[in-house]
RODO-2510 file (C-alpha; in nm, 4 decimals, decimal comma):
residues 430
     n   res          X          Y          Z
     1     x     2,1831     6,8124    10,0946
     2     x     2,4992     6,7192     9,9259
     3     x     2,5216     6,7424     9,5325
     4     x     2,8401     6,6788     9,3150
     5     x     2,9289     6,7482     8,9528
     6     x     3,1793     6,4826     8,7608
     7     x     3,4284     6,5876     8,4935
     8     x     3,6030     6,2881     8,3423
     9     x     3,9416     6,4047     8,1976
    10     x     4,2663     6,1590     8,0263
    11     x     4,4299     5,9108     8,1458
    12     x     4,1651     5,7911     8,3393
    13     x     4,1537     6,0597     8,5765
    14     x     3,8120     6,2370     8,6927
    15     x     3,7384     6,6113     8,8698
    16     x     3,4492     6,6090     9,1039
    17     x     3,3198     6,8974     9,2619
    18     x     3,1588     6,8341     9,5575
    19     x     2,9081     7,0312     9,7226
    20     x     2,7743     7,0450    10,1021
    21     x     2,4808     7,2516    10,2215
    22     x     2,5738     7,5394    10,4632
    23     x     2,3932     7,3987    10,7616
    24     x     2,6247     7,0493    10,7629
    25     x     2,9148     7,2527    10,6678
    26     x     2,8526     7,4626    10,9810
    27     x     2,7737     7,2294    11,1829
    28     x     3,1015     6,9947    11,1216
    29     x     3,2879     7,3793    11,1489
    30     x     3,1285     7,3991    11,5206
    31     x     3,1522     7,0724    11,6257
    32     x     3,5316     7,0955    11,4770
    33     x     3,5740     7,3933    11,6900
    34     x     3,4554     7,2793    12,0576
    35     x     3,6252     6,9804    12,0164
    36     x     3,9577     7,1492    11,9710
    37     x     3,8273     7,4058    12,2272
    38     x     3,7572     7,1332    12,4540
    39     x     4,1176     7,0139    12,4733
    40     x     4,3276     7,3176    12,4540
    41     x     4,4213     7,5724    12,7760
    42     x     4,4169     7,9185    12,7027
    43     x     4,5141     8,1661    12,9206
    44     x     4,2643     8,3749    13,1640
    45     x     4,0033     8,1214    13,0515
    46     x     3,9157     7,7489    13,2313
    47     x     3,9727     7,4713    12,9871
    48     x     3,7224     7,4187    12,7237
    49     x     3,5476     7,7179    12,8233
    50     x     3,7026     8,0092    12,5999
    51     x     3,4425     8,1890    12,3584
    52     x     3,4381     8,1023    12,0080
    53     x     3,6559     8,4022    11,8938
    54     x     3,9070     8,3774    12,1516
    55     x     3,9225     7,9604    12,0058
    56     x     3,9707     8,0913    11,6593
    57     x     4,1995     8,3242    11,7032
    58     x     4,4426     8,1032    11,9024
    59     x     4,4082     7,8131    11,6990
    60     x     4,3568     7,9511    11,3619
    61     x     4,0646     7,9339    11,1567
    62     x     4,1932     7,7416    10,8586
    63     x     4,2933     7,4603    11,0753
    64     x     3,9560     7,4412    11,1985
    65     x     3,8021     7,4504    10,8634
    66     x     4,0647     7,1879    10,7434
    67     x     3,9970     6,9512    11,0650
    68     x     3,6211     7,0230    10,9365
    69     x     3,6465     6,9305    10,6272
    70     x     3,8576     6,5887    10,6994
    71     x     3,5619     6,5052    10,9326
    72     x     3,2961     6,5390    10,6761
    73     x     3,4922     6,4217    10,3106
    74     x     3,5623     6,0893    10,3375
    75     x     3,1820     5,9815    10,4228
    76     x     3,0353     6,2257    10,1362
    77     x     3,2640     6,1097     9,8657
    78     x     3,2231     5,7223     9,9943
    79     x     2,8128     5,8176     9,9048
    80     x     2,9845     5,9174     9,5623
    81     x     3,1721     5,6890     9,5032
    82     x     2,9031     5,3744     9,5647
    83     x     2,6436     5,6628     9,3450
    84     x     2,8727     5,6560     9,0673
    85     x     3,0044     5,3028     9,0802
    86     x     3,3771     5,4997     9,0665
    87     x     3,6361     5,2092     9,0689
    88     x     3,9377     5,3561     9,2315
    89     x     4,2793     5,3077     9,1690
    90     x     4,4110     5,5659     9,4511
    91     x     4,3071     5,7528     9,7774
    92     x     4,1215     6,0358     9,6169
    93     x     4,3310     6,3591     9,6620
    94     x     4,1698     6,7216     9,7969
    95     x     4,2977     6,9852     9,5152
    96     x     4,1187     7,2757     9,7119
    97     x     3,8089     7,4053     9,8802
    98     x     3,6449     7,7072     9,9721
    99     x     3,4436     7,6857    10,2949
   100     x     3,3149     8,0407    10,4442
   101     x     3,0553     8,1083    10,6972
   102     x     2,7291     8,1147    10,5962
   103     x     2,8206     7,9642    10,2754
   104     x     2,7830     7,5969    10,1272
   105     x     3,0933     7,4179    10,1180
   106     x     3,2600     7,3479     9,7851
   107     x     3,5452     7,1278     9,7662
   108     x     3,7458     6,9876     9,4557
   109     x     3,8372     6,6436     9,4451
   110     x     4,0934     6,4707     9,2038
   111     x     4,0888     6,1027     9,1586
   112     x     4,2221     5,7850     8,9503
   113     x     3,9847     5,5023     8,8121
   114     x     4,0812     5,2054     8,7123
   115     x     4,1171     5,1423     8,3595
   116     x     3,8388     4,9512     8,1898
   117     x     3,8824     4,5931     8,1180
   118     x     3,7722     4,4680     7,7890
   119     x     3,7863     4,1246     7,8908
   120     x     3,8215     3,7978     7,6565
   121     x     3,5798     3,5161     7,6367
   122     x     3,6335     3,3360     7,9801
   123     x     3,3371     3,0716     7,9899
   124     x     3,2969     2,7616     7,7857
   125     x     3,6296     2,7906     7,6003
   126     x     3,8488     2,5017     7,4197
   127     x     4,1835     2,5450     7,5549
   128     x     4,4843     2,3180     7,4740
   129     x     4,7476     2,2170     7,7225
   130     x     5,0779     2,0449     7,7349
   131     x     4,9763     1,7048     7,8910
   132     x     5,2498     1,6070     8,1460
   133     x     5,2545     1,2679     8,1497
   134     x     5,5171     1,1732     8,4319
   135     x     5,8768     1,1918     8,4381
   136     x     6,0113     0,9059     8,2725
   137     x     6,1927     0,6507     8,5193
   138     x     6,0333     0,8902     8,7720
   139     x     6,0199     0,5800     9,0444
   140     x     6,3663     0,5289     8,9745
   141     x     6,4697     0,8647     9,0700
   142     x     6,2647     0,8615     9,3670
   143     x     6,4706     0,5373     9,4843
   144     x     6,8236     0,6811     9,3721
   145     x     6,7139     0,9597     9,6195
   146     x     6,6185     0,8038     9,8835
   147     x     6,9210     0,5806     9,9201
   148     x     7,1251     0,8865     9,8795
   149     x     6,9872     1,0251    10,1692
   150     x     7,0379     0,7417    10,3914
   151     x     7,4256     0,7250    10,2593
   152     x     7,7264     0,6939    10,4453
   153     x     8,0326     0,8391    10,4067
   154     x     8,3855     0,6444    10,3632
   155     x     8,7284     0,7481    10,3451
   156     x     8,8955     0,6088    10,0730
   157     x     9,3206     0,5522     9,9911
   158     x     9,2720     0,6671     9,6096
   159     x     9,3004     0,9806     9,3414
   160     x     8,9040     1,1630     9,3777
   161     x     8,6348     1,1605     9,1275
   162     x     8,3789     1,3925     9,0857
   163     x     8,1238     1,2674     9,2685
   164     x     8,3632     1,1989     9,6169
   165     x     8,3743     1,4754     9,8887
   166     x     8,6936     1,5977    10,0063
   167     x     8,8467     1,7517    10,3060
   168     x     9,1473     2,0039    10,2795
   169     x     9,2616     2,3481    10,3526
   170     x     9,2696     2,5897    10,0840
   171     x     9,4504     2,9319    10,0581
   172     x     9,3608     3,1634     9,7791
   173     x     9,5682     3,5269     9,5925
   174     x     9,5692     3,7264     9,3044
   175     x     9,8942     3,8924     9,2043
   176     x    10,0733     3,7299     9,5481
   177     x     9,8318     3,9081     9,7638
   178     x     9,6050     3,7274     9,9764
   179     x     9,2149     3,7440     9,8943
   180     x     8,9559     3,8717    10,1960
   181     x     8,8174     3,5690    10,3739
   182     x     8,9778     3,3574    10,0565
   183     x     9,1090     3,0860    10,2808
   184     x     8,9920     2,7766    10,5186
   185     x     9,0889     2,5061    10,7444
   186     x     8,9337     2,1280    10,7148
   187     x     8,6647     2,2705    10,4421
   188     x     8,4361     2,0011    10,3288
   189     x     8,3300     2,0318     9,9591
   190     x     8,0771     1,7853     9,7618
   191     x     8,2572     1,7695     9,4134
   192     x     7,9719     1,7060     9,2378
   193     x     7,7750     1,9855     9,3775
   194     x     8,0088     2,2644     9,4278
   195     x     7,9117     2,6522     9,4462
   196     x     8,2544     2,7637     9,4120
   197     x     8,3708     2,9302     9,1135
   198     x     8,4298     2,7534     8,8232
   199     x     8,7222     2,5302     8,7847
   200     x     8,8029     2,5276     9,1635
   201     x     8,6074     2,1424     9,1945
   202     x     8,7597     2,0389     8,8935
   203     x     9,1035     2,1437     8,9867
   204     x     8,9999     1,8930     9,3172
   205     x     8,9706     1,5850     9,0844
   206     x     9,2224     1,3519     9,0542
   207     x     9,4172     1,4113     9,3713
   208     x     9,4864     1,2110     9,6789
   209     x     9,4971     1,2165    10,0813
   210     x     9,8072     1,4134    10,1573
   211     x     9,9061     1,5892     9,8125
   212     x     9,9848     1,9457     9,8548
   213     x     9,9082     2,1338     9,5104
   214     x     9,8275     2,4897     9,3665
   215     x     9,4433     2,5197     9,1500
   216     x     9,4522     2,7733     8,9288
   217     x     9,1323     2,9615     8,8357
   218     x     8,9465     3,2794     8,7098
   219     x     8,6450     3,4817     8,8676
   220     x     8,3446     3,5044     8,6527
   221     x     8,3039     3,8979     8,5013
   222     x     7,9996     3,9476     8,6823
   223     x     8,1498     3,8602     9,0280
   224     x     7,9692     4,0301     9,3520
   225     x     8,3144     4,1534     9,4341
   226     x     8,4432     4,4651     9,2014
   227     x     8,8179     4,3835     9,2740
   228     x     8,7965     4,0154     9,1741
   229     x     8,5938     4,0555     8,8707
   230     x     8,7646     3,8793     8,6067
   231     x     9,1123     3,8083     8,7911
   232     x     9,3238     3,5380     8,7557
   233     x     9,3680     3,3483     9,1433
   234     x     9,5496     3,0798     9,2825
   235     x     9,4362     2,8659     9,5406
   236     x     9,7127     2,6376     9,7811
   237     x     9,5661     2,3054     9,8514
   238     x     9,6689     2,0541    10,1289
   239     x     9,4034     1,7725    10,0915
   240     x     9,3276     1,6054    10,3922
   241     x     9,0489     1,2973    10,3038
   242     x     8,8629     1,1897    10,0246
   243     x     8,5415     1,0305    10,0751
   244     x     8,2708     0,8053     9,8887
   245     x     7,9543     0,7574     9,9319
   246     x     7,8397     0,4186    10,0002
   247     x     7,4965     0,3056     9,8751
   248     x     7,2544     0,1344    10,0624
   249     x     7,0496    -0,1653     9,9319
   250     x     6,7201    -0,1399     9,8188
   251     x     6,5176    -0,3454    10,0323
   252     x     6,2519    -0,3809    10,3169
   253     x     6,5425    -0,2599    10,6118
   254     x     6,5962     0,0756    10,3934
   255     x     6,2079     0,0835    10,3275
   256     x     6,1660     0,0859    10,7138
   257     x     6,4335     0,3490    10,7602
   258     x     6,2595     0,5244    10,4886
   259     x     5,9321     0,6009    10,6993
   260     x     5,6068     0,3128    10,8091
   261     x     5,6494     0,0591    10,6005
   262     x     5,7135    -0,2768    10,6573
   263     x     5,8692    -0,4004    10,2961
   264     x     5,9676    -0,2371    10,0046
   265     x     5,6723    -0,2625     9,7978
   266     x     5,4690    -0,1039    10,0252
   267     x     5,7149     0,1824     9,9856
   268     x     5,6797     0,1500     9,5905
   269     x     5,3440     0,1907     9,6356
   270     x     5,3848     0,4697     9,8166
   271     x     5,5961     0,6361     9,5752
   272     x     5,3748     0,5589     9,3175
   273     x     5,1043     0,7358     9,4619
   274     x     5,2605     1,0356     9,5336
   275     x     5,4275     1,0591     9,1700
   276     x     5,0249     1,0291     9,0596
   277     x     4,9136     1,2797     9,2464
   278     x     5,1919     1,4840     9,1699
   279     x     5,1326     1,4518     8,8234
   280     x     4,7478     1,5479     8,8668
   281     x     4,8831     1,8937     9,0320
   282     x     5,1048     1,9211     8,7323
   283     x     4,8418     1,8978     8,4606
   284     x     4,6185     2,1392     8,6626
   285     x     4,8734     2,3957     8,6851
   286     x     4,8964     2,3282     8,3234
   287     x     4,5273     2,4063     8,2296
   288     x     4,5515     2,6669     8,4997
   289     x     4,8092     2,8471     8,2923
   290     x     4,6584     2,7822     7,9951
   291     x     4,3086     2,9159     8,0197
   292     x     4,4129     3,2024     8,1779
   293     x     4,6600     3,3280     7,9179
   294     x     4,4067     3,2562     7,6691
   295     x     4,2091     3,5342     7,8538
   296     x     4,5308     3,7324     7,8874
   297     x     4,6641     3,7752     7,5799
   298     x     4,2594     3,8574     7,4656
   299     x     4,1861     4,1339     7,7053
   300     x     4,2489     4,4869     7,6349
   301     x     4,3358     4,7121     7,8857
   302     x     4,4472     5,0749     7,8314
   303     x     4,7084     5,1261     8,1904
   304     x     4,7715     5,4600     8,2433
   305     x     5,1745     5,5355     8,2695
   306     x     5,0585     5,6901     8,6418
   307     x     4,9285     5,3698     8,7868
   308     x     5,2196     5,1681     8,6082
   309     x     5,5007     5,4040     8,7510
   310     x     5,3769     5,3456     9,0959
   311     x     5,3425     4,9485     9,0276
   312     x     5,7317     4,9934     8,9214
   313     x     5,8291     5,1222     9,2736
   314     x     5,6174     4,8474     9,4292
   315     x     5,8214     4,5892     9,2301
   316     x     6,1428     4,7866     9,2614
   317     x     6,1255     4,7981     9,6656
   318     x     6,0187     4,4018     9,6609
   319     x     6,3440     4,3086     9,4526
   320     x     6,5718     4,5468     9,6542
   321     x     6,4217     4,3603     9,9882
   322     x     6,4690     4,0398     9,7446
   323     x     6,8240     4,1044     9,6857
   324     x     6,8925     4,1971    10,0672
   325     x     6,7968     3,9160    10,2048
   326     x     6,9844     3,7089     9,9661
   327     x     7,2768     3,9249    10,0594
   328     x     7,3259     4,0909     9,7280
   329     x     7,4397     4,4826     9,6336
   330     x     7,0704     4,5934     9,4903
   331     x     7,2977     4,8581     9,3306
   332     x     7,6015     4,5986     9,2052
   333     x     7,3159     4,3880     9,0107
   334     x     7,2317     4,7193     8,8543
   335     x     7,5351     4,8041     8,7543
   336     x     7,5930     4,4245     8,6091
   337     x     7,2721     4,4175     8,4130
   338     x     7,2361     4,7706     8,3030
   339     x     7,0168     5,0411     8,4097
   340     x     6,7764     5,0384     8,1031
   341     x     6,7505     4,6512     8,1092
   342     x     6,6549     4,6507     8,4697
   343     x     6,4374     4,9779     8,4322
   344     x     6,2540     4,7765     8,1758
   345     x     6,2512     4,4272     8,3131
   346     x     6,0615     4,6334     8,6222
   347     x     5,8186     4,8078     8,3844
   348     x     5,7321     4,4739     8,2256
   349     x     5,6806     4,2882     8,5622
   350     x     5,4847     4,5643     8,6727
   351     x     5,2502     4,5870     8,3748
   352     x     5,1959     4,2027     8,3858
   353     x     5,0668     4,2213     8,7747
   354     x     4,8473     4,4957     8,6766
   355     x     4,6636     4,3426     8,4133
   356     x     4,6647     4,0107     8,5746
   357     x     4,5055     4,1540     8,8937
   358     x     4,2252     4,3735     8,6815
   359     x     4,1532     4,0368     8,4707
   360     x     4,0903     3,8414     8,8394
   361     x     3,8784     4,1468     9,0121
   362     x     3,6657     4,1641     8,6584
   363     x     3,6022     3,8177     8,6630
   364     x     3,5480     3,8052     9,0497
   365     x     3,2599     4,1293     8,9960
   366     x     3,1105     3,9207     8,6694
   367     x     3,0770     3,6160     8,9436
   368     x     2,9746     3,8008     9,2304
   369     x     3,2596     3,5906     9,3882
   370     x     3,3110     3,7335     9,7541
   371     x     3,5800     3,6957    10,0166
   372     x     3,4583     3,5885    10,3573
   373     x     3,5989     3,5584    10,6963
   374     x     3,6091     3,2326    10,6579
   375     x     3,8156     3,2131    10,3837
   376     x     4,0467     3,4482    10,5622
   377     x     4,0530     3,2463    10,8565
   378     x     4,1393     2,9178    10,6567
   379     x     4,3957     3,1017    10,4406
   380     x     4,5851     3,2401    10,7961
   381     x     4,5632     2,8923    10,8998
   382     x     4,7166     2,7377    10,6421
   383     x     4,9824     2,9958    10,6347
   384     x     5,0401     2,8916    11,0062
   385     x     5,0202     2,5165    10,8944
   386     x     5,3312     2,5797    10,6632
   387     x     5,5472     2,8046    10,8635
   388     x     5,4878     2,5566    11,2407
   389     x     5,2976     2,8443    11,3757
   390     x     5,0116     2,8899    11,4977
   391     x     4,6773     3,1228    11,3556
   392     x     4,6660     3,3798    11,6564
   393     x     5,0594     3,4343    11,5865
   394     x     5,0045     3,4708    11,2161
   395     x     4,7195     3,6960    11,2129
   396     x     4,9066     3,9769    11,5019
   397     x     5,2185     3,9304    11,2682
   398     x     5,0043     3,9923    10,9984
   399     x     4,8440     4,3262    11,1534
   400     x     5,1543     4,4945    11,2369
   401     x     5,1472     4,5393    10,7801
   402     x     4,7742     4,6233    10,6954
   403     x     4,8151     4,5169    10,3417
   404     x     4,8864     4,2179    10,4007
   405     x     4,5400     4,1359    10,4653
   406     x     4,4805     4,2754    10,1169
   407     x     4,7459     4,0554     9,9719
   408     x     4,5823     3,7845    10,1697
   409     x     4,2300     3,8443     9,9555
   410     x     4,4037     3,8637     9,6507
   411     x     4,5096     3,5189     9,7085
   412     x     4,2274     3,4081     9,7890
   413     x     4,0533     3,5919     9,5018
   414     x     4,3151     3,4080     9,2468
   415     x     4,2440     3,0948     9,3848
   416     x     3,8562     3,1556     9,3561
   417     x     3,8724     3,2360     8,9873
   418     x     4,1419     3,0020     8,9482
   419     x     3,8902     2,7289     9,0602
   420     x     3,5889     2,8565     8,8286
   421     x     3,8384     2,9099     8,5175
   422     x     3,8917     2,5144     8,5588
   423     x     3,5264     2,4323     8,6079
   424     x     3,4052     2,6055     8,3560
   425     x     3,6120     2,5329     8,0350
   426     x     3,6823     2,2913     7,8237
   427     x     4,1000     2,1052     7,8312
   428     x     4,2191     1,9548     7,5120
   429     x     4,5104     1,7642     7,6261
   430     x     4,8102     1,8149     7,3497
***
């Protein structure tokens, strides 16, 4: 018979002692011991059949008692933990035990709850939203686009504009020397959508086919590169082409181009429907984000520092991994920002998740709102549906990082309460 004793202490942290009767304790200790016998050879004796001292001796008693003791904590403080409705925030942590022969088993746990959620009203609420009521000349736009994207390009004998694309070789230095992959052959650039630094598109406008001419710019400050932060360049240009865009006309030929439709109106029409529906998203992302910072700003929760500091590393590895793939110098953007402005820009982005995921597992326990395998299953799908893949390839992906599935029923958690949060309130429209 297994008893415990519960000590709650600060920060949200409680001391359980745990105690098993000798006769389970010695029974894990013996099973413990002939499977390890079972499996080890020992010399002058046929495996697995060495007597009990000879076992101990060779292996070491503690390690049997510790291999014990694994076997027989995690089911007795899972009993505890359902007894005592304890709401976890880590992997409960051994401190020390004292386990003797002929003795019950004591063994003194450490763990971290959760901190309690004194959650706001979140049922039958007035909220007010920012009604989005379309963009205006929204079908417009959509039209502009879609002739831009069927387009063609035409050299042209005149000085460029800002919204031509060029072709020409460039050569950039600073102080006479040449800069490190500063230079090209036959680059095309869009003038009115350039990512160079600023002042090299502008320093593009205004010249012709032929001209051979020196652009002369500045790096930004914050610059990737140490050496070129701040420095005055110049960059040799031999321009090559300038181009224009031709337009096409509006009509039933481009609306046929455009996708299945056999004139333009039913294209309009088209457009017009997806612009609504868009606009139905929009206003329930609104109310979405409405109602549930109603309920943020009104809960209380007391975080402890030790659950926030390990949030901090979680969000501090993700923007690293961020950075990398985006080919950035985690440590550069550091250094740019400042260590006490990033430190804190993690602290707050790590508090916010916190809370946010406590307000949706509170609301999801008040609901008795559950995550099935089916909701799994369609949320792996869909995830598959997105990324041209298929479910089977998704889910093995998907195993290979175990939390991942948990990430996977947080989703679908968010989108649960989500859901209810919109069904069950009241949206003023502003």
């Amino acid at each position: 018979m297994t008893k415990h004793s519960i000590e709650k202490q600060e920060n949200n942290l409680v001391k359980i002692t745990i105690t098993v009767d000798e006769k389970t304790a010695n029974d894990a200790y013996n099973k413990t011991l002939k499977r390890i016998g079972s499996n080890i050879n020992i010399a002058g004796f046929r495996k697995g059949k060495a007597p009990v001292n000879v076992i101990e001796k060779y292996v070491g008693v503690e390690r049997i008692k510790i291999e014990a003791l694994e076997s027989i904590f995690p089911m007795e403080f899972s009993k505890i933990a359902q007894e005592e409705k304890l709401d976890l925030a880590t992997q409960p942590q051994i401190e020390n035990f004292e386990f003797e022969k002929g003795k019950d088993l004591i063994i003194h746990v450490k763990a971290e709850l959760k901190p309690e959620v004194n959650l706001a009203p979140y049922k039958d609420v007035e909220v007010e939203y920012e009604e989005f009521k379309g963009e205006e000349g929204a079908m417009e736009k959509e039209l502009d686009a879609l002739r831009s994207r069927f387009a063609t390009l035409e050299k042209v004998d005149r000085a460029s504009n800002n919204t031509d694309i060029v072709v020409f070789d460039f050569e950039g230095s600073v102080n006479d020397e040449l800069i490190e992959h500063g230079s090209a052959k036959n680059y095309t650039l869009d003038l009115g959508h350039s990512n160079f630094i600023p002042g090299f598109a502008e320093g593009l406008v205004g010249h012709s086919a032929g001209e051979e001419f020196v652009i002369d710019v500045t790096f930004p400050k914050n610059y990737h590169e140490e050496k070129l932060k701040g420095a005055a360049a110049k960059f040799k240009i031999n321009l090559h082409e300038v181009k224009e865009r031709k337009l096409p006309e509006l009509n039933d030929e481009l609306a046929k181009k455009a996708g299945k439709f056999e004139t333009l109106d039913a294209l309009k029409k088209d457009i017009e429907k997806y612009l609504e529906e868009a606009k139905d998203f929009e206003n329930e992302r609104r109310k979405s984000d409405a109602i549930f910072n109603k309920i943020y700003d009104g809960t209380n929760i007391e975080i402890q520092d030790s659950m926030i500091e390990r949030e901090v590393e979680a969000v501090k590895e993700e923007t690293k991994q961020n950075a990398l793939r985006q080919g950035q110098d985690w440590q550069k953007l550091v250094d740019a920002e400042g260590i006490d402005s990033v430190n804190q820009k993690l602290r707050d982005e790590a508090i916010k998740r916190i809370k946010n995921s406590l307000i949706i597992e509170k609301i999801s326990k008040n609901e008795n709102i559950k995550i099935e395998q089916s909701d799994l299953l369609a949320q792996i799908q869909e995830i598959a549906r997105m990324y041209g893949s298929n479910a089977t390839s998704v889910f093995e992906e998907m195993k290979k990082n175990p939390s991942s599935f948990a990430m996977l029923s947080q989703q679908i958690a968010t989108r649960k309460v989500n859901e209810l949060l919109l069904s069950a309130n009241k949206f003023n429209a502003k």
